[in-house]
TORMARDREN-954636 format. One record per residue: residue in three letters; z negated, y, x negated of N, C-alpha, C in turn. Coordinates in steps of 0.2 Angstrom, whole numbers, plus 2048, in hexadecimal, padded with zeros to 3 digits. Each point is the difference from the previous one (the first is absolute). Layout:
# residues N
AlaZYXZYXZYX ...
This chain:
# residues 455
UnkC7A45B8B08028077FF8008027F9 Unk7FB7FD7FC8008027F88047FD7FD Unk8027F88028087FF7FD805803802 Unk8038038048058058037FE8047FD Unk7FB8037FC8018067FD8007FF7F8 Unk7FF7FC7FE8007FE7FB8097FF7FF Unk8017FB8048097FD7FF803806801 Unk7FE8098048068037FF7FE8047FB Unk7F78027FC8028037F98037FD7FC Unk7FF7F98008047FC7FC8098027FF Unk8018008078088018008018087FD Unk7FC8058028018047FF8038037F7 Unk7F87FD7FE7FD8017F88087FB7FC Unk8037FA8048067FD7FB808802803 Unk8018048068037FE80080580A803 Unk7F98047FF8028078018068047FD Unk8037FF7FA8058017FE8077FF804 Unk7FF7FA8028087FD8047FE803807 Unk7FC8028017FF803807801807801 Unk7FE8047FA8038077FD807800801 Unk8037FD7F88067FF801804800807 Unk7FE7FA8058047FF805800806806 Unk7F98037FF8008098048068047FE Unk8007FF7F88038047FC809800803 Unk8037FB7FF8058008028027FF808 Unk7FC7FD805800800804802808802 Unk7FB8067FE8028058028068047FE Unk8017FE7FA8088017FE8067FE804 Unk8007FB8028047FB805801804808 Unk7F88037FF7FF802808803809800 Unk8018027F98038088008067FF802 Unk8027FB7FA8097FE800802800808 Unk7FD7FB803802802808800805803 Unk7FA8047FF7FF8078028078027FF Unk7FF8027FA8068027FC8097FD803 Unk8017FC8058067FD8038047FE7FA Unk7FC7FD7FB8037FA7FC8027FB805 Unk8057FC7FC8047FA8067FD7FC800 Unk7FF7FA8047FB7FC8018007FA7F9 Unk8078008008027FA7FB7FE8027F8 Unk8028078018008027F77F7801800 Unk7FC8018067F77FE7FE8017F87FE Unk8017FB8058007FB7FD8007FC7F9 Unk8078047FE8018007F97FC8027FA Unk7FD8078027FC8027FE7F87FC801 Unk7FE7FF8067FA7FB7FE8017FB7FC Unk8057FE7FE8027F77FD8008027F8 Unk8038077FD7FF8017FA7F7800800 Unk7FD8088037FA7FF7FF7FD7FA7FE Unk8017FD8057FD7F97FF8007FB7FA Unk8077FF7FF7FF7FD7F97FE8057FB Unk8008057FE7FC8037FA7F8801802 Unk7FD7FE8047FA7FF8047FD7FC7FB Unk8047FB8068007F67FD7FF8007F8 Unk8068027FD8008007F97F98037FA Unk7FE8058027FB8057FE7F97FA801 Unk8007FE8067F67FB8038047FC7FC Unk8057FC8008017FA7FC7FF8017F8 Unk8008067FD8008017FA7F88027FE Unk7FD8048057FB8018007F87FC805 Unk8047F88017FC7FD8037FD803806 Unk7FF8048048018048067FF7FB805 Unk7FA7FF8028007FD809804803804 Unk8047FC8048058008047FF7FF808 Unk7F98018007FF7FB806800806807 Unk8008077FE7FF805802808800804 Unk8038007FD8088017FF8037FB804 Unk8007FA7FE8027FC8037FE7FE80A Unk7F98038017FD801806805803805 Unk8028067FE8068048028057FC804 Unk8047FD7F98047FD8008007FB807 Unk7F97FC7FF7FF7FA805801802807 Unk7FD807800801804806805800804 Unk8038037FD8078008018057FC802 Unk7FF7FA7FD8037FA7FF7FD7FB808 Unk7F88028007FF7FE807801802808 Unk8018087FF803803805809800802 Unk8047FF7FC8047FB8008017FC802 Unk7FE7FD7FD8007F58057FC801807 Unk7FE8058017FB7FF806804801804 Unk80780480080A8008058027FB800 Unk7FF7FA7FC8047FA8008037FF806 Unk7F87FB8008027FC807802804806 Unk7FC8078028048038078068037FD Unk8007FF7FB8088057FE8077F97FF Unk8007FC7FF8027FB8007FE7FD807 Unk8007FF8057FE7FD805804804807 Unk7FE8077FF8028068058088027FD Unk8038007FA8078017FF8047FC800 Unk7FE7FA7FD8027FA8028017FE808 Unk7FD8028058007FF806804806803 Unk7FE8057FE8058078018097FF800 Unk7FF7FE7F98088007FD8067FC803 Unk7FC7F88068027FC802803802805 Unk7FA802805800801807803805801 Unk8018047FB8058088038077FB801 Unk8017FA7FD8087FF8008037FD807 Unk8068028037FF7FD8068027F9800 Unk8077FD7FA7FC7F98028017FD7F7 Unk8017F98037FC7FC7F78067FE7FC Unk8068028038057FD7FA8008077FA Unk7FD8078047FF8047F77FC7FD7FB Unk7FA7FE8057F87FD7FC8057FC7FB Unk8037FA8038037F97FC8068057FA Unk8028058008058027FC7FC8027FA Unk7FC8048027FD8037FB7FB7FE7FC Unk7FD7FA8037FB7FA7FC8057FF7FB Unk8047FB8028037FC7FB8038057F9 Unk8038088048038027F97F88037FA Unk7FC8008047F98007FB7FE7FC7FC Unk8017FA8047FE7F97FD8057FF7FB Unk8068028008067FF7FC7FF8047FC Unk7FC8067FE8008057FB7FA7FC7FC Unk7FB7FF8047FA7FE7FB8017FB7FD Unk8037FB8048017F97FA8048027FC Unk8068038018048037FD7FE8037F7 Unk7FB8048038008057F97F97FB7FD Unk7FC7FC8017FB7FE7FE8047FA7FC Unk8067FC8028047FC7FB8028027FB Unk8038078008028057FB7FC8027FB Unk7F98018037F88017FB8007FA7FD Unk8007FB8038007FA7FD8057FE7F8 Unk8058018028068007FB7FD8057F9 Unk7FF8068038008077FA7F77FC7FE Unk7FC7FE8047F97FE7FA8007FB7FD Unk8057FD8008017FA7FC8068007FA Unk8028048038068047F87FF8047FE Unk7F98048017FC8027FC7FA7FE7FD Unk7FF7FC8027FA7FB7FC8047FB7FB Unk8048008018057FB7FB8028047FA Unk8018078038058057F97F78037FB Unk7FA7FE8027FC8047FF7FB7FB7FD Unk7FF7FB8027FE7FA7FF7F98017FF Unk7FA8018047FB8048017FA7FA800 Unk8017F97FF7FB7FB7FD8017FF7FA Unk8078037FC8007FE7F97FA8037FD Unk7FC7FA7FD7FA8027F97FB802802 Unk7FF8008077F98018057FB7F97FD Unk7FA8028017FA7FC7FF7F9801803 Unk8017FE8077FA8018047FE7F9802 Unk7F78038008007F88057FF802806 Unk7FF7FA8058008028067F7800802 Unk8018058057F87FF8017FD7FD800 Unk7FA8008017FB7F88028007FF807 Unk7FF8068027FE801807808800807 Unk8067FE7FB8068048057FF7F7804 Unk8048018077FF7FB805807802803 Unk8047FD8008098018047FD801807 Unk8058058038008018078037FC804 Unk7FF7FC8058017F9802807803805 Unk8067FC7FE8078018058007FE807 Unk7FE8058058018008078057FA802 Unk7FD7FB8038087FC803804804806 Unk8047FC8018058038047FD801806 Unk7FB7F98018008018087FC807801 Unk7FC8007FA7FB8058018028087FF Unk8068007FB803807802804802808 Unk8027FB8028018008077FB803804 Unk7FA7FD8007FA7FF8057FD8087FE Unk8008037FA7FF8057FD803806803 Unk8068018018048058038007FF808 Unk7FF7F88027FF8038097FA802802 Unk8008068037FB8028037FC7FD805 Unk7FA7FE7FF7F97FB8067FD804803 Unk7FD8067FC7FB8038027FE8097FE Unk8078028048038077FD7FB8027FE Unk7F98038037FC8038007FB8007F9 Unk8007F77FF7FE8007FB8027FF7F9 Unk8068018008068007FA7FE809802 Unk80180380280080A8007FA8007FD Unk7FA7FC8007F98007FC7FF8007F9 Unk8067FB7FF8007FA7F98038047FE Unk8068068008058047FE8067F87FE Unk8017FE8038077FA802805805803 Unk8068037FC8038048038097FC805 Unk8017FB7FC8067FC8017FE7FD808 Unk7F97FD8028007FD804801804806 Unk7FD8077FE7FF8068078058047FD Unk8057FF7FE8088038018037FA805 Unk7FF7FC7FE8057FA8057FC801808 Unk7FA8028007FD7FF806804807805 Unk8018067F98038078038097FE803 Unk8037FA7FB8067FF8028007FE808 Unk7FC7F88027FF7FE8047FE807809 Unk7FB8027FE800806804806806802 Unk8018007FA8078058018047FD803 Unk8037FB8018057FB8017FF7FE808 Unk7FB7FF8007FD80280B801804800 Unk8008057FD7FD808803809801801 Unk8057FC7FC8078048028037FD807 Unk7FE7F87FE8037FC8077FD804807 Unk7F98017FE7FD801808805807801 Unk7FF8037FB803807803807800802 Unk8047FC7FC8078008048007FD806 Unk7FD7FE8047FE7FE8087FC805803 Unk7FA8027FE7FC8058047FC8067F9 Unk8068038007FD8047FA7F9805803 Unk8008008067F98048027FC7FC7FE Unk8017F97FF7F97FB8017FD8017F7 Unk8058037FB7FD8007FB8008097FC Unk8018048038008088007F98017FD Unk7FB7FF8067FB8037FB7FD7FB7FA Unk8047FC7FE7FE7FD7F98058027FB Unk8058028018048047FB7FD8077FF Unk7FE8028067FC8087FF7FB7FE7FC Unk7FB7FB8007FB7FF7FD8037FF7F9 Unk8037FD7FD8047FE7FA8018067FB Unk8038038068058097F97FA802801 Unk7FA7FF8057FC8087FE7F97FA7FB Unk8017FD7FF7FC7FC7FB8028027FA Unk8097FF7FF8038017F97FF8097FF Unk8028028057FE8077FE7FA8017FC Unk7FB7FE8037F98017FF7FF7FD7F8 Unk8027FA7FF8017FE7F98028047FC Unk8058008008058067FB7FC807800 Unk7FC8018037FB8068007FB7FF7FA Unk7FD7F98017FB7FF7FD8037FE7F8 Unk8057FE7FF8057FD7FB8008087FC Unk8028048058008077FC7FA8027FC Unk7FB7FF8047F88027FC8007FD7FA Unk7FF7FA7FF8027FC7FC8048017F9 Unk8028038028077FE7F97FE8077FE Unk7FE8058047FF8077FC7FC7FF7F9 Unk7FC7FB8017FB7FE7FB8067F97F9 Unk8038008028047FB7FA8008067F9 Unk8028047FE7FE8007FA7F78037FD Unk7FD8028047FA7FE7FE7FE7F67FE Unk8037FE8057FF7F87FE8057FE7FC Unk8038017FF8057FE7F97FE8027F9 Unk7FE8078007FB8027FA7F87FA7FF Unk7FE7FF8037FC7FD8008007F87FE Unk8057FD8048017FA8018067FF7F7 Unk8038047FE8047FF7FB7F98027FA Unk7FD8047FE7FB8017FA7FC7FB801 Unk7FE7FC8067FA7FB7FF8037FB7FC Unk8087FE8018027FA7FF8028027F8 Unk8028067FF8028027F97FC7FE7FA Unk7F88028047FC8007FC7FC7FA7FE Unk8037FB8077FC7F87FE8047FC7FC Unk8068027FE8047FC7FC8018027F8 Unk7FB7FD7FE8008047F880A7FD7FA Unk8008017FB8068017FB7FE7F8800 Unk7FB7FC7FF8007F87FE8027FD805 Unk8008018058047FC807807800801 Unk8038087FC8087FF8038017FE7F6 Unk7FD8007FB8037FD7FC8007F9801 Unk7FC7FD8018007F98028057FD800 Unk8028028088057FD806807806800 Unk7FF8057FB8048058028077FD800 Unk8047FB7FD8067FD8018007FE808 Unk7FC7FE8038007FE806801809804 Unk7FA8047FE8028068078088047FD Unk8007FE7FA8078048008077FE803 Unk8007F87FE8047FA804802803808 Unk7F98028048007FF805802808803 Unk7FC8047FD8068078028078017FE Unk8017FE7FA8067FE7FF8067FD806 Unk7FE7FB8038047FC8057FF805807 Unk7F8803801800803806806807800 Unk7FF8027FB8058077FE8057FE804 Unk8047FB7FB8077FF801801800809 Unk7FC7FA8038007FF8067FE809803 Unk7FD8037FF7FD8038028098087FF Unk8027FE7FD8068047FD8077FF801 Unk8007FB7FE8087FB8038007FE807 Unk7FB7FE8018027FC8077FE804805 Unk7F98027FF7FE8068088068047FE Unk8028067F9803805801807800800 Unk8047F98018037FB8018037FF805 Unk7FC8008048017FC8097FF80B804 Unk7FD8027FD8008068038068037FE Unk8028017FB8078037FE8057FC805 Unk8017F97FD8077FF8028007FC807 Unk7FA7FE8027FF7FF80B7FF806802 Unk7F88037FE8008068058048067FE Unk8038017FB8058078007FE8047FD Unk7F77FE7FC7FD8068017FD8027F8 Unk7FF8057FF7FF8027F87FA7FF801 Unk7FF7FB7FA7FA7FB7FD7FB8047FD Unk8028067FD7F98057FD7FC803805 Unk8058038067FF8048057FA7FA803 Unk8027F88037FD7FC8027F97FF7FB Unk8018007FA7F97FF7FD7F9805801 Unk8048078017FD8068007FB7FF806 Unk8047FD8057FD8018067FC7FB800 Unk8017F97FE7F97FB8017FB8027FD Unk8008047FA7FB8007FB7F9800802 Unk7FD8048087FA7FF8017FE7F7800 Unk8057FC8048007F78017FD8007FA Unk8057FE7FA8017FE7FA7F78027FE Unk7FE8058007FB8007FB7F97FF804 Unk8018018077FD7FD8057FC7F77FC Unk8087FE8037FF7FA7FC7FE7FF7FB Unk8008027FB8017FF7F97F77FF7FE Unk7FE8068067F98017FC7FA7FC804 Unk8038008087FC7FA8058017FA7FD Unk8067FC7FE8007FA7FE8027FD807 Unk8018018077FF7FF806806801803 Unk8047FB8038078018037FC804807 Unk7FC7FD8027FC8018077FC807801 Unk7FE8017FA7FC8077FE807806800 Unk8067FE7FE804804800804802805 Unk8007FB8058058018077FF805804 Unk7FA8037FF7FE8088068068047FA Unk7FE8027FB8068037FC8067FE801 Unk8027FB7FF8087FE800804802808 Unk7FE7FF8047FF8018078038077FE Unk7FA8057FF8038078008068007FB Unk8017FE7FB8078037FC8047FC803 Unk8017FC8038057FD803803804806 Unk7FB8008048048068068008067FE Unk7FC8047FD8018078008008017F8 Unk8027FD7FC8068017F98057FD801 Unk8017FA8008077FC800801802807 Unk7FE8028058047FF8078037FA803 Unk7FC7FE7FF8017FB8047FF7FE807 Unk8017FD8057FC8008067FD7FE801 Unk7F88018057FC7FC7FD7FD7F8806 Unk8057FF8028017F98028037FB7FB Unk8038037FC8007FC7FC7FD7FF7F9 Unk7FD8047FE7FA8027FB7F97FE801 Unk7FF80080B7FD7FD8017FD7F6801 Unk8077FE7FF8007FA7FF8047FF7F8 Unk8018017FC8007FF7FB7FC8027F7 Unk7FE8048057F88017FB7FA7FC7FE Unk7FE7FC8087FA7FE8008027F77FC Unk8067FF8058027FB7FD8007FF7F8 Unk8058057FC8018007FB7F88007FB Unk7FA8048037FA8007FD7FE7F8801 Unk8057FB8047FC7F88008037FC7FD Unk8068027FF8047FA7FE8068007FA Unk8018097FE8058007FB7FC8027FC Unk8017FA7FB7FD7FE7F88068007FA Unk8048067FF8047FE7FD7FD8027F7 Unk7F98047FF7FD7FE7F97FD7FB800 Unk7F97FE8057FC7FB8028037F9800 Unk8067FF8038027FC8038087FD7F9 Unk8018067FE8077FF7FD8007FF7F8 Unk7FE8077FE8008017F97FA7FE7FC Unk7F88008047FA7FD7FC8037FA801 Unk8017FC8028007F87FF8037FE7FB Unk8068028018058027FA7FC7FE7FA Unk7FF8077FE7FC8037F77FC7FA800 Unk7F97FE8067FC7FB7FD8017FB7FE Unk8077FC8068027F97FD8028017F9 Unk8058037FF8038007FA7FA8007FB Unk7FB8078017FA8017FA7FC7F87FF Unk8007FE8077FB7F97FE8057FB7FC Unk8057FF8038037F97FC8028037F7 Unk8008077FE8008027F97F87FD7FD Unk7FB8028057FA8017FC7FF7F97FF Unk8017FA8067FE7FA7FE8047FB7FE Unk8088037FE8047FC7F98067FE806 Unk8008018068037FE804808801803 Unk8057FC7FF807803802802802805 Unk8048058038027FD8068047FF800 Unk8057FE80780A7FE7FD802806808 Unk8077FF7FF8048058037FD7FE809 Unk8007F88017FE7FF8057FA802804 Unk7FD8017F87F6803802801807802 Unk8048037FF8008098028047FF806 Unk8037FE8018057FF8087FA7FD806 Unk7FC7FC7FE7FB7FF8047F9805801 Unk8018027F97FB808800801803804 Unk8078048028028038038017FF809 Unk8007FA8008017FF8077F97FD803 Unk7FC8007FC7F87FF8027FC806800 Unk8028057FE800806800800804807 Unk8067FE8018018048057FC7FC807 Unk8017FA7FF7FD7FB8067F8804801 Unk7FD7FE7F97F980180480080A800 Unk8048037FE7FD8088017FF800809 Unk8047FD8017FE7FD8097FB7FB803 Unk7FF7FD7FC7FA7FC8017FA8027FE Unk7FD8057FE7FA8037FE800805803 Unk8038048057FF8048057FA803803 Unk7FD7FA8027F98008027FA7FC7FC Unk8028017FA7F97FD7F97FF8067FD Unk7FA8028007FD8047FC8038007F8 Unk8018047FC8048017F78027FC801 Unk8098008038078008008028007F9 Unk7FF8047FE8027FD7F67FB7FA7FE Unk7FA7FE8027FE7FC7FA8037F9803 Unk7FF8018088027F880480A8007FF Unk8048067FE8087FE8007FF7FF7F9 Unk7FD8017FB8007FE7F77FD7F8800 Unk7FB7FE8077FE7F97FE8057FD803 Unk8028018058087FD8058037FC7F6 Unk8048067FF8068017FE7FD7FC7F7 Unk7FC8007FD7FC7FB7FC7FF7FA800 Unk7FE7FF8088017F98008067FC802 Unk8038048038067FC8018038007F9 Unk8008047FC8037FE7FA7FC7FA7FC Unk7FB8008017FC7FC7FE7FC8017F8 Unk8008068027FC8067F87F87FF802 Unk7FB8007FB7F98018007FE807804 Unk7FC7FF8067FE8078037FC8047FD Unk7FF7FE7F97F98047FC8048057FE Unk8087FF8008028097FD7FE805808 Unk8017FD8047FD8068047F78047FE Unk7FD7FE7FB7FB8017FF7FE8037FA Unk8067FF7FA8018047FB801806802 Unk8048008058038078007FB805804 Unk7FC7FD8057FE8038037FC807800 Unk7FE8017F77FD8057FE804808802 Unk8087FD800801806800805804807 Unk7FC7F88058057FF8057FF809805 Unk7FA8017FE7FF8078068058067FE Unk8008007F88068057FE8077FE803 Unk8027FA8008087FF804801800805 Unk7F77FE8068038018057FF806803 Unk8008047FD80380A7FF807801803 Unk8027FD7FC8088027FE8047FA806 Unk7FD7FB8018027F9805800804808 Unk7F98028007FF805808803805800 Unk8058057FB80280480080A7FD802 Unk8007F97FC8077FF8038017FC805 Unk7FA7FE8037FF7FD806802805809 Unk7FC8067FC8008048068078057FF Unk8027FE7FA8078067FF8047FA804 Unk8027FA8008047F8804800803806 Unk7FA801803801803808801804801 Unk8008067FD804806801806802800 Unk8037FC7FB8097FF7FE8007FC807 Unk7FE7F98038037FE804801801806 Unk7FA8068027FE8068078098037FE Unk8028047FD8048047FC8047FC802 Unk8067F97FC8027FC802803800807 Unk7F87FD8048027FD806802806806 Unk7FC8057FF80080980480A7FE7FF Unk8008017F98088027FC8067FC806 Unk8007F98028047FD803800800808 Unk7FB8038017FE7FF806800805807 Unk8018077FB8028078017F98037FE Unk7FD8008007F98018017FC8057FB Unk8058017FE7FD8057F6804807803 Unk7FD8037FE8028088028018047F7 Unk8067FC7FE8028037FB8008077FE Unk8048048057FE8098007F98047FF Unk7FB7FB8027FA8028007FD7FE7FA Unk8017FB7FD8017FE7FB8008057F8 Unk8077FF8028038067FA7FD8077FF Unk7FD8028088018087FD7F9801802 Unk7FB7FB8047F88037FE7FE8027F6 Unk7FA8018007FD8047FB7FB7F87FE Unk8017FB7FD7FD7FA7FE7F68037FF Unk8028047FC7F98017FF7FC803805 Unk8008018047FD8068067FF7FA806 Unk8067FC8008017FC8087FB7FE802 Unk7FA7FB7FC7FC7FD8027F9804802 Unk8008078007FD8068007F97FE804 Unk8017FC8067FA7FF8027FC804804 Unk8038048037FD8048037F7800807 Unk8038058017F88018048037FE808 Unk8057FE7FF8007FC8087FD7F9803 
């Protein structure tokens, strides 16, 4: 009992200021609502707080650990939706279909957007690592202690993604293996129903009143995203001093550079000239996703958010929102998988005198795209598609370790264009399919939709 008292004067005496603070704006944030500020422009609002926060403890060496607590909170209240939010809409989305030639239509135009635009990411990181040349004049050494992250074989990406032991994959947080386990289920539940649909009635009943139930609890949740956003963005503001982005700063610049473009040309690109639809209107409405992302770090942490802007800002419907979201948080890597790979090869063969030829970037790219599919079910998806994509070039893996100083700032910016890919592609797929309620679209109130109410 005297060390528990001791540990929380302790915490008290260092760490009272960032806990002030987090009172301080918390309450602020909690007026703004009072005050029927929009959901989105709070959000924006905690994320400025936050970096001049971050900035201020970083200046004034300020423990962080008060602040960051917050943060974690949040962060873990979120992920605790994964699995049954991933599991029960994924199982919903299917079995409401009566039968599997839409499933089969609509995979494929998804899969064709993700490979699709993550080759794209691919092209634009590497034309912009070439115009910008972010290993010229670098001089680092490599850790003492860095150790490469070993490349899954093939057999074992396979064995990785089929589902053994659902139960205990929904334990492990293994989200790939208990989606395919949701496909499988759903896909009985359609056959048995077109023959004796009473024999599977009360499991559809149990399904919609599950996802209701979720999206209820989705609701709680997210009320709290810009308190966790302030938070989560000032901790990391303020872990990241001026010697870290001078350093490597040609590398974070390289790489928002290339994200931008992708994130400008080709999502505001494909919504313009496929969906029809004006690209600033479209950016207004994800912006809770985007910064969502931006500050969890977390495709998976994001998808209770993405989920709601998707159906009730884009309009979408949410059978298919409901299958292309969860997916899209497993398997479209179009920063992870496209544009980091990119920047690093090129940064490493600059650092260590290395050329590469016209045939090395055509194989970049198309290794690229391979493994953004192949790591689906590997924990850091970016470090295992950069060691892919390296060694098939046959470049030294220590530049993945040079860099790594300032890998948490890029994959900011990486999770924020990972989970903007799945929303353009939601949009996209909704778009051809009839399934997008353009009218509703156009003439709701962007900043208000996601309102959240007390239902």
């Amino acid at each position: 009992m005297k060390n528990i008292d001791n540990n929380l004067l302790s915490a008290i005496q260092t760490n009272w200021y960032g806990f002030v603070v987090s009172i301080v704006v918390f309450g602020i944030l909690f007026l703004l609502a009072r005050k029927r500020v929009g959901f989105g422009t709070r959000v924006i609002i905690g994320l400025l707080i936050g970096l001049v926060v971050g900035i201020v403890f970083q200046k004034l060496e300020f423990e962080t650990k008060a602040i960051s607590t917050f943060g974690s909170i949040y962060v873990s209240l979120i992920r605790m939706l994964v699995i049954p939010l991933v599991f029960v809409l994924v199982l919903n989305s299917i079995a409401s279909l009566t039968n599997l030639e839409y499933l089969r239509k609509v995979g494929i135009k998804t899969f064709a957007w993700f490979l699709g635009t993550t080759g794209i990411a691919s092209i634009i990181g590497l034309t912009v690592a070439l115009l910008f040349n972010p290993g010229q004049g670098i001089q680092q050494e490599v850790p003492a202690d860095f150790t490469a992250r070993e490349i899954p074989t093939f057999s074992q990406v396979i064995l990785d993604l089929v589902p053994s032991n659902p139960v205990n994959e929904a334990a492990t947080g293994k989200v790939v293996p208990l989606l395919i386990f949701a496909v499988f289920l759903a896909v009985a539940i359609i056959k048995i129903g077109s023959k004796k649909p009473e024999a599977v009635k009360p499991v559809r009943d149990l399904i919609e009143s599950l996802t209701l139930i979720l999206h209820q609890v989705v609701k709680f949740i997210i009320r709290l995203t810009p308190y966790g956003v302030f938070a989560l963005i000032a901790a990391i503001t303020a872990r990241y001093g001026w010697e870290t982005l001078q350093e490597l700063g040609s590398v974070i610049i390289t790489s928002y550079v290339a994200m931008i473009i992708h994130f400008v040309l080709i999502f505001g690109g494909l919504v313009f000239f496929v969906a029809k639809v004006n690209p600033i209107k479209f950016f207004r409405k994800i912006y809770p996703t985007i910064a969502v992302a931006f500050t969890t770090r977390s495709s998976y942490a994001t998808l209770p958010v993405n989920l709601e802007v998707i159906t009730k800002r884009l309009h979408v419907s949410p059978r298919i929102a409901s299958f292309i979201a969860p997916l899209g948080a497993s398997v479209n890597f179009n920063a992870c998988g496209g544009i980091w790979p990119a920047i690093v090869a090129v940064f490493t063969a600059q650092v260590f005198g290395i050329n590469l030829t016209v045939t090395d970037y055509i194989v970049l790219v198309l290794v690229s795209i391979i493994s953004s599919i192949g790591v689906a079910g590997v924990p850091g998806p970016a470090v295992i598609s950069t060691t892919v994509v390296l060694t098939a070039l046959g470049l030294p893996l220590e530049g993945i370790a040079i860099v790594a100083g300032v890998e948490a700032l890029i994959d900011m910016g990486r999770t924020a264009v990972n989970a903007t890919g799945t929303t353009v592609t939601a949009l996209l797929v909704a778009n051809s399919e009839g399934e997008f309620d353009r009218e509703a679209f156009n003439s709701d109130n962007e900043d208000d939709e996601i309102a959240l109410g007390t239902a």
